[in-house]
N, C-alpha and C positions, 0 to 999 in steps of 0.2 A: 595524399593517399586517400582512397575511399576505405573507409569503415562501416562494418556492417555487424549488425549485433545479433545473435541466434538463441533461441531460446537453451537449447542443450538438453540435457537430460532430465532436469530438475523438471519440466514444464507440469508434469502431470502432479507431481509433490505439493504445486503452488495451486489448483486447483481449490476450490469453485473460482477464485482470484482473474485465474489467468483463460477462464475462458472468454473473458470479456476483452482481452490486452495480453497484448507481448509480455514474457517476463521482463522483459527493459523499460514496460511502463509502469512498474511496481513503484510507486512513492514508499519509501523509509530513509528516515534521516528526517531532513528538508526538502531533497532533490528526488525524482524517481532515477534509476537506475541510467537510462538512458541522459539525462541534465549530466547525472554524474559524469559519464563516461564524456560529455560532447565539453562539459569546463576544463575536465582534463587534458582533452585531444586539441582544444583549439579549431572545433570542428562539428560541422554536422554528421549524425550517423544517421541512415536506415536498416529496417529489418528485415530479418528471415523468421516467417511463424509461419503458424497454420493457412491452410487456402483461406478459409472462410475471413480471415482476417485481414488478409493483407491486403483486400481492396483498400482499407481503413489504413492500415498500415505495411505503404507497397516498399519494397526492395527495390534500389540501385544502386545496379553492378556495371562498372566500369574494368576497365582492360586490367588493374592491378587494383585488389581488393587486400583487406585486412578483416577477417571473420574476429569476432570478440563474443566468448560465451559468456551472455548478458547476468548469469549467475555470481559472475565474480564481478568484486564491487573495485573501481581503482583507489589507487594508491602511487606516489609518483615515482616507485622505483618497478611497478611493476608498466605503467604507462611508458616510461623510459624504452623499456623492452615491448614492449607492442608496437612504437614507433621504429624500434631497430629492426622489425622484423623484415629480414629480404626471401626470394622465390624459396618455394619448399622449406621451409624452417615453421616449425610449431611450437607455441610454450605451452608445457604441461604441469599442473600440479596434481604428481601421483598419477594416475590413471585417465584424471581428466583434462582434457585439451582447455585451456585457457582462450588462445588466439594461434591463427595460423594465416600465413600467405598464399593466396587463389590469385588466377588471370580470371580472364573472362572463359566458361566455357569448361574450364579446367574440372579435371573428376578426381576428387581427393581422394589419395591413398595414404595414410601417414606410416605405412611401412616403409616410402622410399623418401618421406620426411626427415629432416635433422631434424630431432627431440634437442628441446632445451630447457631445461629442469627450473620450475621457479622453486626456490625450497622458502622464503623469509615469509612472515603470515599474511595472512589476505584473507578479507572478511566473505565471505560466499553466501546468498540468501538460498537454501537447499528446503525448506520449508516454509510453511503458513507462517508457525507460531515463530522461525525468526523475525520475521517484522519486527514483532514488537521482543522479543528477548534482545536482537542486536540492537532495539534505535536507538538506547540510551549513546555508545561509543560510534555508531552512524550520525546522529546526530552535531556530536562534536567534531568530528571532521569535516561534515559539512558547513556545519560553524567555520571554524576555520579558512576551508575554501572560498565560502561568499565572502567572507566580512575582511581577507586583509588586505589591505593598505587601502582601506576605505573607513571612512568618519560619519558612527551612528547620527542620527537624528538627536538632537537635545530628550532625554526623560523629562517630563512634564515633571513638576515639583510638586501637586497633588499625590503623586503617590508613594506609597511607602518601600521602598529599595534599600538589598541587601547584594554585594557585591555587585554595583553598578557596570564594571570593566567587563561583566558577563553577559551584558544585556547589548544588543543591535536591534534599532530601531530603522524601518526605512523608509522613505519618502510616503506621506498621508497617512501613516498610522494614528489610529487614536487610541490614547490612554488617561483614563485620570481617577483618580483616589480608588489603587487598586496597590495590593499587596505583592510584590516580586520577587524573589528569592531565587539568583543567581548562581547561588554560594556551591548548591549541589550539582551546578547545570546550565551552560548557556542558555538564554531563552533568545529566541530569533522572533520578531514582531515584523512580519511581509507588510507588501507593500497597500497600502488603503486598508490595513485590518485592523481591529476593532477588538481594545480588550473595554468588557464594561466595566464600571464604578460597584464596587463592594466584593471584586475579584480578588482571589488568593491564587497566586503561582507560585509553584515551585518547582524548578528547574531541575530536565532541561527540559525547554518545551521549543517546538515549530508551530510559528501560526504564521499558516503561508499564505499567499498574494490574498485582500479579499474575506478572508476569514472574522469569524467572531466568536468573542467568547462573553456568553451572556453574563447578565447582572448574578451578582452575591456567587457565580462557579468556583469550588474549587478541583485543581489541578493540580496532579500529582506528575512528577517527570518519572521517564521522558515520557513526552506525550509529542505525536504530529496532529495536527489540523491542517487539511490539508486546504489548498484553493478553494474560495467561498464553500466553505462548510463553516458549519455553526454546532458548538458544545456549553453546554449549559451542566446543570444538578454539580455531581463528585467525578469525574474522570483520571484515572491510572495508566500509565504504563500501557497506552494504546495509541493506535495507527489511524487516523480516519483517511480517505482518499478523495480526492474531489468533490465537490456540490453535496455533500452529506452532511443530517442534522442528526444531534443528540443535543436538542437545544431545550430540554426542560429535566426537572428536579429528576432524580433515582442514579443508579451506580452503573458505569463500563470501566472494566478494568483485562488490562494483559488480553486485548480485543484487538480486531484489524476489522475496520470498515470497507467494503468498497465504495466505488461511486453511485451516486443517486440513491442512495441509500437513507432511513427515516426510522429514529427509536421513538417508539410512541411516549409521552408526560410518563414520569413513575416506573419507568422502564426497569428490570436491574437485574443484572447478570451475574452469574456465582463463578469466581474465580479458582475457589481452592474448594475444595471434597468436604466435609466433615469427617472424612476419615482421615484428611491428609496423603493420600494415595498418590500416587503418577498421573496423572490427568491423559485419556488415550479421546484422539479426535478421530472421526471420520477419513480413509485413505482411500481417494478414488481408484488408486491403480492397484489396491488390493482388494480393494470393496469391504473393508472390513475396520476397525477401529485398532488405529496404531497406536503405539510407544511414543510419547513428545518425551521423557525423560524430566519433565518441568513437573512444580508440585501446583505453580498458577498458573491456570489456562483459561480462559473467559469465554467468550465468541470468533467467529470466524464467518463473515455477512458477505456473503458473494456483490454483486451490482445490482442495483433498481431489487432491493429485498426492503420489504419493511414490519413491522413491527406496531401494533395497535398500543390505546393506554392500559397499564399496568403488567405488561408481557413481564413472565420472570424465564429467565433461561438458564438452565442447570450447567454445570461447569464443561466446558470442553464442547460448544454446540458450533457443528458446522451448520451453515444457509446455503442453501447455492445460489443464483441467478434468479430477480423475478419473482422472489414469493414475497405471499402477505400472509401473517402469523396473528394472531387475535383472541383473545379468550381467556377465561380463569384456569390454572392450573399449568404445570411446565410440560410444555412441549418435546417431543422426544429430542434428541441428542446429535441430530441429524435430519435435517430437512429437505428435498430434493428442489429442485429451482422448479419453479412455476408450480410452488403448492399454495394451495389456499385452503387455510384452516388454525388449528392450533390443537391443545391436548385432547380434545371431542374427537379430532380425525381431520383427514384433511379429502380433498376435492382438487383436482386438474386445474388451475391459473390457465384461462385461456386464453393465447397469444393477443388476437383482438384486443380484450379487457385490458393484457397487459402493455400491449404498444399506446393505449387511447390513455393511459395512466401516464405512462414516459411521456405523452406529447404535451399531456397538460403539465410536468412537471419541467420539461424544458422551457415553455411557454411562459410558466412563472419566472424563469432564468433570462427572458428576452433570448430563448437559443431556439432550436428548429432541429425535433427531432426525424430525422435523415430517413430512407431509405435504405443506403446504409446501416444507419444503428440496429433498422427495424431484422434486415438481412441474418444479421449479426446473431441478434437475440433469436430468431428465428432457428437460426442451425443450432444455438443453446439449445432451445427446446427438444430439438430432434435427436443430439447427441446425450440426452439426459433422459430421456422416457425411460427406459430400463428402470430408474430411481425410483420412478412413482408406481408403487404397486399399491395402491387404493383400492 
């Protein structure tokens, strides 16, 4: 069967996140959404997004397709039922379609669909801030997924270990005279990654393919680190997503990174209010500052955003796409992608400065930033000017 993953309704909810990516290429857990879905199936998926994207991430459709709204996370009784799925049958949780069966060509009507009711739980990412609220119990399933009937890496005996049965270690990781602490939290150690000497973990944490976590860090679970990214200083209860650094001293906590992303030395983020309040973020499809119902809320850094030495950012700060933020003093609470500035005011990031910036930053990676990526970020820009009223 072909399977094909759609972004659904949530798309605009996961924003600045997902202008850069499918919502199936959302990393939480260990895996992104889409890994998820393809260890479950036994199988490659492609997607269904936006135009501007899908050059990067094209769609094939074959005579008998399987749609999967890339929002809901699997699980193997509800995968059971996406592989049963035959013509016109759709599974729905509630209101929203999970998965349904298409030919090629076919124009979906789910009025002359059999509905088939999923009622048992399923974890759904429908906003920013679940990232990190759900990766603690994301991440342990993923745990699980990868790691059974497969045999950790030896733990180095330099270091100090608390429930060792909690720890997966996998081929070319290094570790030595670092503090781990299993007890509250699997900790997953990818493949060639890198915990430094004078670390303190406590679990759960993901450091996936590539990853490092710098000298004397402590880490609070669950935390992800995603593919060569680098975290360093105090770290909480946050997401990072590919090739990002928060690799020196100061605090992220209950935060989601994107890619290509950079906290400047001393960096530090405010999680909770001093009034203790509801933490309300930035909502692109309202334009206005919503309800998270959480009392910690940290940052929220779209892709290729970054941040100068000593940035503080006030509790609940969206980024979008592309900006560089710099200066004394907290910056408002909501930044629009391709700003350049910080509490003084900000100024237009223009595309130029900002593509010659991603080229030198891939170039440090031995990678080659595309035409494509350029494309990409391009339509960012266009679809976001509204944001910048400077």
């Amino acid at each position: 069967m072909n399977y094909i993953l759609f972004d659904g309704t949530v798309r605009n909810a996961l924003l600045p996140l997902t202008f850069t990516r499918p919502v199936a290429e959302i990393r939480v857990g260990i895996l992104t959404i889409r890994e998820k879905w393809e260890k479950h199936l036994g199988t490659t998926t492609t997607t269904i997004t936006e135009e501007y994207l899908s050059e990067k991430f094209p769609m094939v459709e074959m005579e008998q397709n399987v749609m999967i709204n890339a929002s809901f996370l699997p699980n193997a009784e509800l995968v059971e039922m996406v592989k049963n799925l035959e013509e016109n049958q759709a599974i729905f949780y509630g209101e929203e379609v999970i998965a349904f069966f298409t030919t090629e060509g076919q124009e979906v009507d789910f009025e002359s669909y059999e509905p088939i009711e999923y009622e048992a739980e399923v974890t759904r990412i429908e906003n920013t801030w679940d990232i990190f609220a759900k990766n603690g119990e994301i991440l342990e399933a993923d745990f699980e997924l990868i790691t059974d009937g497969r045999k950790s890496q030896p733990i180095p005996q330099s270091n100090n270990v608390i429930a060792p049965e909690n720890i997966f270690i996998e081929e070319g990781a290094r570790l030595e005279f670092c503090t781990l602490n299993a007890s509250t939290g699997p900790i997953y150690i990818g493949k060639n990654a890198e915990i430094m000497e004078g670390s303190i973990i406590r679990g759960g944490l993901a450091l996936c393919e590539g990853a490092t976590v710098k000298m004397g860090a402590k880490i609070y679970g669950p935390t992800t680190v995603g593919p060569y990214s680098k975290v360093g200083g105090e770290v909480t209860n946050s997401v990072l997503f590919a090739y990002s650094n928060k690799g020196h001293d100061g605090y992220l906590g209950n935060s989601v990174l994107g890619e290509w992303c950079n906290i400047g030395a001393d960096t530090n983020t405010s999680n909770l209010k001093n009034n203790y309040e509801e933490v309300r973020l930035w909502n692109y499809e309202t334009e206005g500052f919503a309800r998270t119902g959480r009392t910690f809320c940290g940052l929220i850094m779209g892709d290729h955003s970054k941040c100068g030495i000593n940035t503080m950012f006030n509790t609940g700060t969206v980024i979008g796409v592309s900006s560089n933020i710099f200066g004394s003093g907290f910056p408002r609470n909501f930044i629009p992608s391709f700003s350049w500035g910080g509490a003084a005011g900000f100024t237009v990031y223009k595309t130029q400065k900002a593509f010659e910036t991603a080229q030198r930053v891939f170039e440090r990676r031995e990678m080659v930033f595309t035409e494509e990526d350029a494309a990409i970020l391009q339509s960012v820009f266009e679809l976001t000017a509204k944001y910048r009223r400077y």
